[in-house]
C-alpha positions as CSV (number, residue, x, y, z in Angstrom):
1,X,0.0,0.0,0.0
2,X,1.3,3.6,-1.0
3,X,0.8,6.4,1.5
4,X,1.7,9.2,-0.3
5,X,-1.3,9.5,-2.4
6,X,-5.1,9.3,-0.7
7,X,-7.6,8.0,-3.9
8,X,-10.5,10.1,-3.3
9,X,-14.1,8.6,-5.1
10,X,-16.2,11.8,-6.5
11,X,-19.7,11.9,-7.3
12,X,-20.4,14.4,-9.8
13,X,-23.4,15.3,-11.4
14,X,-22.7,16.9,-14.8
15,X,-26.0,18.4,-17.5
16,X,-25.5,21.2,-19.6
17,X,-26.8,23.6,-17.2
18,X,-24.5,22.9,-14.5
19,X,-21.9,20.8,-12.6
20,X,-21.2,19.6,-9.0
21,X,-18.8,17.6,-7.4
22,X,-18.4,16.1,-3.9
23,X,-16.3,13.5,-2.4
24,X,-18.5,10.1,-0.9
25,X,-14.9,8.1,0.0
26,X,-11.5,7.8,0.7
27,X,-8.5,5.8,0.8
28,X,-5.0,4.6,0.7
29,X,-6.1,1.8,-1.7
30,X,-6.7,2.0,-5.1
31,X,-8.2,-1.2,-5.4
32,X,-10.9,0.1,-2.6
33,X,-11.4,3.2,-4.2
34,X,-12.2,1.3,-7.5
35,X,-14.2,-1.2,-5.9
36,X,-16.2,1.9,-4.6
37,X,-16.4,2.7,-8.2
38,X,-17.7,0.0,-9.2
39,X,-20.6,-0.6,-6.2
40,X,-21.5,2.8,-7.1
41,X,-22.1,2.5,-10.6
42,X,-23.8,-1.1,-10.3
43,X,-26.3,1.2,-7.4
44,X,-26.8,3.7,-10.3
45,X,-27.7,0.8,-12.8
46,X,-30.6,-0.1,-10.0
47,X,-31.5,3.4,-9.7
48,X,-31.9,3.8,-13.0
49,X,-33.6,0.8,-13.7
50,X,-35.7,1.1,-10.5
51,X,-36.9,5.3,-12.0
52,X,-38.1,3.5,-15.5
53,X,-40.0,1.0,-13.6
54,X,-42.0,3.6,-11.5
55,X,-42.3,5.8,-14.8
56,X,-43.5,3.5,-16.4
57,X,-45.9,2.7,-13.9
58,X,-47.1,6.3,-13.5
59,X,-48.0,6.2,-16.9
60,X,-49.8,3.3,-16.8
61,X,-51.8,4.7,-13.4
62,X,-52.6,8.1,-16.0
63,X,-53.7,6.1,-18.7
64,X,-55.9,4.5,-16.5
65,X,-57.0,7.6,-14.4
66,X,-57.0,10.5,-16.7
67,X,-56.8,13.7,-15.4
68,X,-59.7,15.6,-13.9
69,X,-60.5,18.6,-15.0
70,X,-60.6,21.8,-13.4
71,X,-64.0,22.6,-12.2
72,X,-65.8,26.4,-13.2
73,X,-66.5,28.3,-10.5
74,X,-69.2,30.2,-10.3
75,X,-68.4,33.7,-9.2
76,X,-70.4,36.2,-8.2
77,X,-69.6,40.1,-8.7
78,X,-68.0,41.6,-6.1
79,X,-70.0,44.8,-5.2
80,X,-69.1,47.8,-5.5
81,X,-70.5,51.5,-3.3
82,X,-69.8,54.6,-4.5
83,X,-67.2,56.5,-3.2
84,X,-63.9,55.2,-2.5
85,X,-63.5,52.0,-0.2
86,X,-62.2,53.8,2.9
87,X,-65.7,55.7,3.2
88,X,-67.9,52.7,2.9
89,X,-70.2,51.6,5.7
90,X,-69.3,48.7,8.3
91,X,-72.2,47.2,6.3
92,X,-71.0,47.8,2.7
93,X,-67.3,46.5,3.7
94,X,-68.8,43.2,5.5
95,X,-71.0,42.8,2.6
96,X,-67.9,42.8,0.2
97,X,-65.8,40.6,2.4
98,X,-68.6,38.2,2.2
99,X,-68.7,38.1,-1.7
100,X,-65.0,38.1,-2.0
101,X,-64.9,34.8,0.3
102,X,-67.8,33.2,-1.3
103,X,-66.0,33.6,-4.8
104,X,-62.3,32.3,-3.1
105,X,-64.2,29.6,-1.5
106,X,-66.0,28.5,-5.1
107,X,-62.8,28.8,-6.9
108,X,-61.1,26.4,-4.4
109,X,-64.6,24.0,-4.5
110,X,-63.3,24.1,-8.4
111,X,-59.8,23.1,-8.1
112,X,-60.9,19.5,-5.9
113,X,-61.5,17.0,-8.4
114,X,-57.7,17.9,-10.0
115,X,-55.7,18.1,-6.5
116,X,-57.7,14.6,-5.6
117,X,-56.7,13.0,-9.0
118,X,-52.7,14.9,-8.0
119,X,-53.2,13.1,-4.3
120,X,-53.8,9.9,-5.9
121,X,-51.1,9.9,-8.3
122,X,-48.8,10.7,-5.8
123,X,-50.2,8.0,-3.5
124,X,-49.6,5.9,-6.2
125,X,-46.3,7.0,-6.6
126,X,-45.2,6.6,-3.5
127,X,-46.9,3.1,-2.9
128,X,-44.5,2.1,-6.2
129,X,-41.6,3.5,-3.9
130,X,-42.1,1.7,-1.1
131,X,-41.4,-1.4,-3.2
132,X,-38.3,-0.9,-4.0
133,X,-35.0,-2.1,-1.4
134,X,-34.5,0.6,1.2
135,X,-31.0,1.5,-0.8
136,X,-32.6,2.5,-4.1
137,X,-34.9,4.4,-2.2
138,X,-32.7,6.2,-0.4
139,X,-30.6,7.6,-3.7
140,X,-33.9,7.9,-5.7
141,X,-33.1,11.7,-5.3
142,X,-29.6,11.5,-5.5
143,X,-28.6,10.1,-8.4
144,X,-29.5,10.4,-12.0
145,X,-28.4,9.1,-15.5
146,X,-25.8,12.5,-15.1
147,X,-24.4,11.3,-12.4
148,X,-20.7,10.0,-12.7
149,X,-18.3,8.1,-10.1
150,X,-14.6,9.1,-10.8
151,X,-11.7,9.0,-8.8
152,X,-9.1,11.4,-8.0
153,X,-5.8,11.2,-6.4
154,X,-4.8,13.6,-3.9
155,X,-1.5,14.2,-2.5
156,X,-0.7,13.5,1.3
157,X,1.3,15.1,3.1
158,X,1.7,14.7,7.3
């Protein structure tokens, strides 16, 4: 074993938008630090292949639970007093408070049947998730087809 160098693994992540680097291991060896390599990259091989099942799935979920559409709310006019808002009555204000919840409250009524169909699919999602082994879901998040396992050597020096 050689001491003077430390072989550092790297994860990076690298699109065309961006980069990002950060060290996961470390070690005198080579041979560990290319073993890490390779563990790595056979755990992105399952992520990967673990993401296509669960798209694929998803798609199959939509195709069998199109999406809802958003509802119309039925909105009332808001009424207006004359003069300017400040110099309405207590009445007048109350009476526009009142119209303007009644028309937030429709327009959410409206928007129920599309976040229940976005609750279930993400149920659904995450039902498909929790099949997976605890390790692929743990690095669902973390890794992607850009991500690359490289290894750099670093000088040491005591």
């Amino acid at each position: 074993m050689n001491n003077d160098k430390i072989f550092v693994v790297i994860k990076g992540e690298y699109d065309y938008e961006s980069s990002s680097s950060s060290p996961i291991y470390s070690t005198f060896d080579r041979a560990k630090a290319e073993a890490k390599v390779a563990e790595m990259t056979e755990l992105k091989a399952r992520v990967l292949a673990a993401k296509a099942q669960i798209d694929a799935h998803t798609e199959a979920w939509r195709q069998a639970n199109p999406r809802a559409e958003m509802g119309k709310a039925k909105l009332k006019p808001e009424p207006t007093f004359p003069g300017k808002k400040k110099d309405w009555t207590k009445e007048q204000k109350d009476e526009h408070k009142r119209i303007v919840k009644l028309n937030f409250d429709a327009a959410m009524e409206a928007t129920k049947p599309m976040l229940n169909w976005s609750n279930r699919l993400y149920e659904e999602y995450q039902r498909k998730t929790d099949e997976l082994p605890q390790d692929i879901q743990d690095n669902l998040l973390y890794i992607s087809k850009d991500t690359q396992f490289d290894i750099e050597e670093v000088p040491f020096e005591e």
